[in-house]
C-alpha positions in Angstrom: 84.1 -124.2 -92.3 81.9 -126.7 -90.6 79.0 -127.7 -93.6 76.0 -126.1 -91.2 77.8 -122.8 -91.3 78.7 -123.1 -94.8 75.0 -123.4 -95.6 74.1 -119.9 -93.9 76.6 -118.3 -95.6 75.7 -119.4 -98.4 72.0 -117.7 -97.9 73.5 -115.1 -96.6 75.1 -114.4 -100.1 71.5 -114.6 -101.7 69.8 -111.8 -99.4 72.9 -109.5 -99.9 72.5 -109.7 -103.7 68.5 -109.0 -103.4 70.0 -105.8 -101.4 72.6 -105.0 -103.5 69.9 -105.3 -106.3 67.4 -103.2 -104.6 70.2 -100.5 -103.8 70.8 -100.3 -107.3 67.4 -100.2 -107.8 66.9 -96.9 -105.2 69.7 -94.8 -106.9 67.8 -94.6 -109.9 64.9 -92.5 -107.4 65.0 -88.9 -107.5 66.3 -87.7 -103.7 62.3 -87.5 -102.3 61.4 -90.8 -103.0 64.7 -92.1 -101.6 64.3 -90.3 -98.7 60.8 -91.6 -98.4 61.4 -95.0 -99.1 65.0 -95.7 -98.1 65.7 -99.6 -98.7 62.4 -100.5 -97.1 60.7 -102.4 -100.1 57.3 -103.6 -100.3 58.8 -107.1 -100.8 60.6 -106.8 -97.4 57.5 -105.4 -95.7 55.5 -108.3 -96.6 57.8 -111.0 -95.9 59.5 -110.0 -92.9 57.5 -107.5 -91.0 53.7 -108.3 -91.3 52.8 -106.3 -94.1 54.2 -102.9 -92.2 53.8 -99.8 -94.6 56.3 -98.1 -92.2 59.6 -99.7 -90.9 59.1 -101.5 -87.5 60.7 -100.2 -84.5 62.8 -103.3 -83.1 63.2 -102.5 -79.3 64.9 -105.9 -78.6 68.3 -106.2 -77.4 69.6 -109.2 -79.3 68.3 -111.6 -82.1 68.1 -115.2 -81.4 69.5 -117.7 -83.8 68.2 -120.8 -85.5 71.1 -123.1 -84.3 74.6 -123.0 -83.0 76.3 -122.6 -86.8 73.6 -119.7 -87.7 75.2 -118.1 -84.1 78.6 -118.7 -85.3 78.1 -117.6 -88.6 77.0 -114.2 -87.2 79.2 -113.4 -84.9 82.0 -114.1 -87.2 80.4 -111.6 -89.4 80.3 -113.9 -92.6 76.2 -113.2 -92.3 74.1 -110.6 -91.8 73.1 -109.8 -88.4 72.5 -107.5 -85.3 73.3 -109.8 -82.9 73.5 -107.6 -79.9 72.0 -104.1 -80.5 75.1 -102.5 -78.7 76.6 -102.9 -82.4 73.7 -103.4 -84.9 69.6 -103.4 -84.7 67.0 -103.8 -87.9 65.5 -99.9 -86.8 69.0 -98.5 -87.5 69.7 -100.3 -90.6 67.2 -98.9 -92.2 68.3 -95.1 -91.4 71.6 -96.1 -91.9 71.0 -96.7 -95.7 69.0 -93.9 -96.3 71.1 -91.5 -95.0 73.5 -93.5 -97.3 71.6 -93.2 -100.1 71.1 -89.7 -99.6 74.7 -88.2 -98.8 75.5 -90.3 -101.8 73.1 -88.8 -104.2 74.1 -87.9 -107.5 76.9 -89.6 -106.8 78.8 -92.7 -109.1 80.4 -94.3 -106.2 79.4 -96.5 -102.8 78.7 -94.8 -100.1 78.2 -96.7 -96.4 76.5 -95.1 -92.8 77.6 -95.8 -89.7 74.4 -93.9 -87.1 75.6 -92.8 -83.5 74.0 -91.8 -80.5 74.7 -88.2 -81.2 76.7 -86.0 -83.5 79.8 -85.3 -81.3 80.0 -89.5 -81.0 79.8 -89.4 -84.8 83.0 -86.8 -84.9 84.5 -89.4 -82.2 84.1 -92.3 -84.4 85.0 -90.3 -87.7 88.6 -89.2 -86.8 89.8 -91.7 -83.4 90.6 -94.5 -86.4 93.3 -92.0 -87.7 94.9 -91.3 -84.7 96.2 -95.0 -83.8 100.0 -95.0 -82.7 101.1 -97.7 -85.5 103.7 -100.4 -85.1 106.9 -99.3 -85.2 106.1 -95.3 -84.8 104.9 -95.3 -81.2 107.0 -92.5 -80.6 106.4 -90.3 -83.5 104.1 -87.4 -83.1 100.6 -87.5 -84.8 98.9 -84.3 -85.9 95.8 -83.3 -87.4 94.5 -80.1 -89.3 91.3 -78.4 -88.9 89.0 -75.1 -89.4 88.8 -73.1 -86.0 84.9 -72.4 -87.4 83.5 -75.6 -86.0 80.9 -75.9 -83.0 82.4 -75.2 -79.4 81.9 -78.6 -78.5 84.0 -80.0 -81.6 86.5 -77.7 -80.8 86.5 -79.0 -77.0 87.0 -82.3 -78.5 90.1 -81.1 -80.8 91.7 -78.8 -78.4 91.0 -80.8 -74.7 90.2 -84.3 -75.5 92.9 -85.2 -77.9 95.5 -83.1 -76.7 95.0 -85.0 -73.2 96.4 -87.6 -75.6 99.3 -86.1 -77.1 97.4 -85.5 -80.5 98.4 -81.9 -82.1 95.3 -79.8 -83.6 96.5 -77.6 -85.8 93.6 -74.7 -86.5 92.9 -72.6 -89.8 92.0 -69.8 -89.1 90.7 -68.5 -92.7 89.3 -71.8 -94.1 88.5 -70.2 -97.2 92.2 -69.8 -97.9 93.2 -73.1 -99.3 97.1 -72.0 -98.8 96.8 -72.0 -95.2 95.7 -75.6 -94.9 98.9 -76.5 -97.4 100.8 -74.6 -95.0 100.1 -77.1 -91.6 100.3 -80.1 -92.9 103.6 -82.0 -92.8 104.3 -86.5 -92.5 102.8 -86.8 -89.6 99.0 -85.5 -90.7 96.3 -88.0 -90.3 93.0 -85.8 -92.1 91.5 -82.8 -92.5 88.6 -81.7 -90.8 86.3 -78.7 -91.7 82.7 -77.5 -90.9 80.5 -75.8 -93.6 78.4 -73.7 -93.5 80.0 -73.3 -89.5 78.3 -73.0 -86.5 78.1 -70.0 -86.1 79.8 -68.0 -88.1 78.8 -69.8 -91.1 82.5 -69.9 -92.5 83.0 -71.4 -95.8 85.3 -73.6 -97.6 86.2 -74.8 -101.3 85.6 -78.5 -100.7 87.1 -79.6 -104.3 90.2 -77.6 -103.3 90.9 -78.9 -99.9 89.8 -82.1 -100.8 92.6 -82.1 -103.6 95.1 -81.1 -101.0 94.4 -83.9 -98.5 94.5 -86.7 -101.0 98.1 -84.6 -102.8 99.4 -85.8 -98.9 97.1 -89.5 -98.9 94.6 -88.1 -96.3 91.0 -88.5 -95.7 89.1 -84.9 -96.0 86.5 -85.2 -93.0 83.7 -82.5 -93.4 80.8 -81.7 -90.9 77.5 -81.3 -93.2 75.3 -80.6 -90.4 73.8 -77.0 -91.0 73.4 -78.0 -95.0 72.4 -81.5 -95.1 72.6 -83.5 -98.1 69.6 -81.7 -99.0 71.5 -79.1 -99.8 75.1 -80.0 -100.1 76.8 -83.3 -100.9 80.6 -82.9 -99.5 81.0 -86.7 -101.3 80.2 -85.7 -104.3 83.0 -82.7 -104.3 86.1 -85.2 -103.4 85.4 -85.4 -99.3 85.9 -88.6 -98.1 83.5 -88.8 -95.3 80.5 -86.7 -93.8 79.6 -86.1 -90.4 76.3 -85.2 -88.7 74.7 -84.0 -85.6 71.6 -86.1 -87.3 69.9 -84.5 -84.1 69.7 -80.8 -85.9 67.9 -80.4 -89.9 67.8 -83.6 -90.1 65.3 -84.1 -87.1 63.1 -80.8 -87.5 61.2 -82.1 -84.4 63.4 -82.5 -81.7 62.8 -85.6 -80.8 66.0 -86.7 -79.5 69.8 -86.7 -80.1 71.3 -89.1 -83.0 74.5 -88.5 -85.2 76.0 -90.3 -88.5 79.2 -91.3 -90.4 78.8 -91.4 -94.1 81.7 -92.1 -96.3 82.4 -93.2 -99.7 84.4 -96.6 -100.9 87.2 -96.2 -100.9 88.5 -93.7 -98.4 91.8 -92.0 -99.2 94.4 -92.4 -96.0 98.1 -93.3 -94.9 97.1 -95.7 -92.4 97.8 -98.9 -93.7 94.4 -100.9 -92.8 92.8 -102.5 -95.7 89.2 -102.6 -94.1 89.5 -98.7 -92.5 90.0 -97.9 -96.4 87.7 -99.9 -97.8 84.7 -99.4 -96.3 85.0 -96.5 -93.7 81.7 -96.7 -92.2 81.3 -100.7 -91.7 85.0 -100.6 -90.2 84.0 -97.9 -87.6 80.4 -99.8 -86.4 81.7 -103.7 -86.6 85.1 -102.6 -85.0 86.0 -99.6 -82.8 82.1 -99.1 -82.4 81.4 -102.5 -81.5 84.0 -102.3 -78.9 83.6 -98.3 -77.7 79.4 -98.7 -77.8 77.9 -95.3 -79.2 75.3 -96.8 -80.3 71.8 -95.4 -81.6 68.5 -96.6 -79.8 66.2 -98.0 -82.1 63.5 -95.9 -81.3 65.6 -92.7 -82.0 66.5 -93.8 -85.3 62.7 -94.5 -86.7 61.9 -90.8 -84.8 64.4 -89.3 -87.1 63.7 -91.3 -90.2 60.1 -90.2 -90.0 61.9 -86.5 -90.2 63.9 -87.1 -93.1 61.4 -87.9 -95.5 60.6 -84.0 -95.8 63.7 -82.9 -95.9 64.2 -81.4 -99.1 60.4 -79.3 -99.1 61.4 -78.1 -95.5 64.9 -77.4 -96.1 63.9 -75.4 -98.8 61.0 -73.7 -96.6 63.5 -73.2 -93.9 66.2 -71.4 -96.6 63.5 -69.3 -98.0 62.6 -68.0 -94.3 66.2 -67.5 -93.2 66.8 -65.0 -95.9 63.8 -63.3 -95.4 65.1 -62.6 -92.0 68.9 -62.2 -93.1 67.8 -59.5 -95.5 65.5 -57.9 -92.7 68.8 -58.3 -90.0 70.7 -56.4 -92.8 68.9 -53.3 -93.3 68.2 -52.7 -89.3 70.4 -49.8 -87.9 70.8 -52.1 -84.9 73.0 -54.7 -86.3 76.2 -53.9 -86.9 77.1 -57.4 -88.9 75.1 -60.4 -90.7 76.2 -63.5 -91.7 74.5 -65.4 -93.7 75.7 -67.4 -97.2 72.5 -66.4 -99.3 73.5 -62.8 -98.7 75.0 -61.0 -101.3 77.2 -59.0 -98.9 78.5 -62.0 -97.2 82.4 -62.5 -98.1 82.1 -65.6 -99.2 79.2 -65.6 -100.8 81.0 -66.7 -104.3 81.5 -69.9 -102.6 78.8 -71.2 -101.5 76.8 -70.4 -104.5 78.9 -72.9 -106.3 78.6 -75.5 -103.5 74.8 -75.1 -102.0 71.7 -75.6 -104.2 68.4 -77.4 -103.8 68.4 -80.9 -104.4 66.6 -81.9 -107.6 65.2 -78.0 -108.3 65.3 -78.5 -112.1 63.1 -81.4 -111.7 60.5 -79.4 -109.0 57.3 -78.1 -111.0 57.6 -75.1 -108.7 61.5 -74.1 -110.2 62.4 -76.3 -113.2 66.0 -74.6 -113.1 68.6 -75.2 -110.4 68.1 -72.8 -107.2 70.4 -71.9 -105.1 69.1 -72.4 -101.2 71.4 -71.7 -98.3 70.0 -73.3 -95.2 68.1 -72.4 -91.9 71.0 -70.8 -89.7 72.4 -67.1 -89.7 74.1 -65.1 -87.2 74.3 -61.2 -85.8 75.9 -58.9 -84.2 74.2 -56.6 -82.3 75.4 -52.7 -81.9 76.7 -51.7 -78.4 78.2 -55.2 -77.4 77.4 -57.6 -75.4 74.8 -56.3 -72.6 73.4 -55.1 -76.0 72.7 -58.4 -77.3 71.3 -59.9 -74.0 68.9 -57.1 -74.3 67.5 -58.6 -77.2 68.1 -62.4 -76.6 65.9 -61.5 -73.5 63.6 -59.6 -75.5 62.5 -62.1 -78.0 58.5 -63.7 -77.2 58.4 -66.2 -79.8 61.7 -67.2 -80.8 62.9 -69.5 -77.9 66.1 -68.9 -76.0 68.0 -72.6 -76.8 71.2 -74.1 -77.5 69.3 -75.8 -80.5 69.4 -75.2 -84.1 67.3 -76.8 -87.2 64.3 -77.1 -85.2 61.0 -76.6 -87.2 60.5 -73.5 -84.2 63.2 -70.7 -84.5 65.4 -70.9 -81.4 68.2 -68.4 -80.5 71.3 -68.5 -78.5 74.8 -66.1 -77.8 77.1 -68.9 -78.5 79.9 -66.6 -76.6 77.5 -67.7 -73.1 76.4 -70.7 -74.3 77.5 -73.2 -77.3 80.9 -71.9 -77.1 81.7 -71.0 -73.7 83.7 -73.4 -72.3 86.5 -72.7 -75.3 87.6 -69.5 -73.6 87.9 -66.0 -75.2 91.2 -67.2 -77.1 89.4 -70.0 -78.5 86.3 -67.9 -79.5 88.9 -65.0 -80.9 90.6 -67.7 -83.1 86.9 -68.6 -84.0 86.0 -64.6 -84.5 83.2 -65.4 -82.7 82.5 -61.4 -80.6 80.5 -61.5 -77.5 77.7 -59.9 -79.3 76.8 -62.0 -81.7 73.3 -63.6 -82.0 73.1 -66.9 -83.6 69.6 -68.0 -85.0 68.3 -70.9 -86.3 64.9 -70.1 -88.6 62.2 -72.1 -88.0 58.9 -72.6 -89.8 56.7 -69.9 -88.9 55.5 -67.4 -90.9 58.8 -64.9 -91.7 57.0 -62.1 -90.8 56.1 -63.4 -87.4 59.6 -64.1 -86.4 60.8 -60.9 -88.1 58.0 -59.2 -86.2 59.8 -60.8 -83.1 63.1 -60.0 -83.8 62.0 -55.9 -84.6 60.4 -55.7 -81.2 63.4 -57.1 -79.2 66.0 -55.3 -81.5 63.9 -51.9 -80.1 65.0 -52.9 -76.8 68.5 -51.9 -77.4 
């Protein structure tokens, strides 16, 4: 190693201990402050950014380097760097280690982030490392095993884009049933994949359990936290190896644009026999395959959503509170024929996700001082007399918007059989027991009785 490049390494190693320290530093915060702050200390503010109270936006392209050994230093990786935004920028560092920090909550291990340009990229980035043909096997088959409950466009993904492949999805159809997982995998398994609370059925899972059954076989358990968010449920901290989100839903309340993230814990449990893939998931995935594949987040997308995220535990509990309002109202009308929603107490599988979904930090909020159970923004219906039944009342609905959105801060409605799961066919929507009447809903922040008031007038349409 020439002496020049030896040098910036060796500064390099200082600045990653001052993070390591201030890291250490942020998982002593309660889950508000974290959000808040992130990594962004005062000390960092001064010295690199002017004094900035709020992390800088860093439209650039590429960073420029002091001399030629600095510039091979980086792009060797031995330093820090985001030498070409395509793979790295200062804007997405920062939300990458606060969503870190926050999936990782409560938790005794590492966790790393790995931010995409939208959550079907981060699904992409999450399972394609899995699915190499390794040396030796070309010729062997390659499966995978996943809950049918997942958004339509994760289920294109599975069904269209890696069959196209030659890669076998192999679909659950009762998630909750741990023996019916055991019963598809076999040798050739790469992970399991499930989605909880679904979109939009909000099927459920025991994590812990399914999570022991991948690592019994030495696979990764993938899980899509998107409806909960660490907020409310921390897949990690129940054996899951790594978390996916469309960061574009809860976790950006405002719509401002699409993003998605990979969060996984050190190590990762897996049969493929890559050293850096298990060791640190989410730095493999955005120095390596990302790098190369380029699904990248734009700068000015990731400081919109980490703007969002430093409410996310008040509104997510704002947004629970509202949803079962509504849920309870939905229940009692003698025009629904079906609700689903986890905080109701009619729901199957309500058992399980009271043990799984609770408000971060309630026992230390003056407003609880106990643990509280909160169970997220999105619910679902079915509406008596079918279909043209529930297009009445999509169509009825004044405030609520018509939308394939969900997790906004406005309520927004959709019939998922028209719209978010169309294009996987009735066979794929039967598997997903998703009926051409049902209603999904994602409760904003309005007053509840305004959007129940909303819902009663449209429901009167039928």
């Amino acid at each position: 190693m020439r002496d020049g490049v030896a040098r910036y390494v060796a500064m390099a190693h200082e600045e990653q201990a001052a993070r390591r320290r201030a890291w250490q530093e942020a998982k002593k915060w309660r889950f508000d402050t974290v959000a808040v702050h992130g990594l962004y200390t005062v000390e960092e503010a001064i010295q690199r950014n002017q004094g900035a109270i709020i992390e800088p936006i860093y439209l650039a392209t590429s960073q420029a380097y002091r001399d030629s050994d600095e510039l091979e230093a980086a792009l060797a990786y031995l330093i820090p760097t985001w030498c070409y935004a395509r793979i790295a920028n200062p804007s997405v560092y920062y939300l990458e280690w606060t969503l870190a920090l926050l999936e990782g909550y409560g938790c005794d291990f590492e966790t790393a982030c790995c931010a995409t340009s939208s959550g079907m990229s981060a699904i992409m980035s999450a399972i394609e490392p899995f699915l190499v043909r390794l040396p030796g096997k070309e010729s062997e088959p390659i499966n995978f095993v996943a809950s049918a409950h997942v958004y339509g466009g994760t289920f294109q993904q599975f069904s269209v884009r890696q069959r196209e492949k030659g890669i076998e999805v192999r679909w659950v159809q009762h998630p909750e049933r741990v023996e019916e997982w055991a019963e598809l995998i076999d040798e050739h398994t790469r992970f399991l994949y499930g989605e909880l609370p679904s979109n939009p059925t909000l099927a459920f899972f025991d994590i812990a359990a399914v999570a022991e059954l991948a690592h019994k076989h030495q696979i990764p358990l993938i899980v899509d936290s998107t409806v909960a968010t660490p907020a409310l449920l921390r897949p990690l901290q129940h054996g899951a190896d790594i978390v996916v989100h469309s960061v574009t839903k809860s976790m950006t309340a405002s719509g401002f644009g699409i993003a998605g993230a990979v969060i996984a814990r050190k190590p990762i449990v897996t049969n493929i026999p890559n050293e850096q893939l298990r060791e640190d998931f989410a730095s493999y995935i955005k120095f390596l395959p990302n790098r190369d594949n380029g699904p990248n987040l734009s700068p000015m997308q990731a400081a919109l959503t980490l703007n969002d995220l430093r409410t996310l535990r008040s509104r997510m509990d704002m947004l629970s509170e509202n949803a079962l309002l509504v849920a309870e109202f939905l229940e009692s009308h003698p025009k629904v024929e079906k609700v689903s929603y986890p905080g109701l107490k009619s729901y199957p599988l309500h058992h399980l996700a009271r043990r799984y979904m609770w408000l971060v930090d309630s026992e230390h909020d003056q407003r609880y001082r106990e643990k509280v159970n909160r169970y997220g923004h999105l619910l679902s219906f079915c509406v008596k007399g079918g279909h043209e039944a529930a297009r009445r009342v999509l169509d009825g609905l004044q405030r609520i918007f018509r939308a394939t959105d969900l997790g906004r801060i406005k309520s927004v409605a959709t019939i998922p059989a028209i719209s978010t799961h169309q294009q996987q066919g009735e066979e794929g929507r039967k598997l997903a027991s998703i009926p051409d009447n049902l209603i999904r809903l994602s409760v904003g922040a309005e007053h509840p009785d305004d959007i129940i008031a909303d819902l009663d007038q449209a429901l009167a349409r039928v």
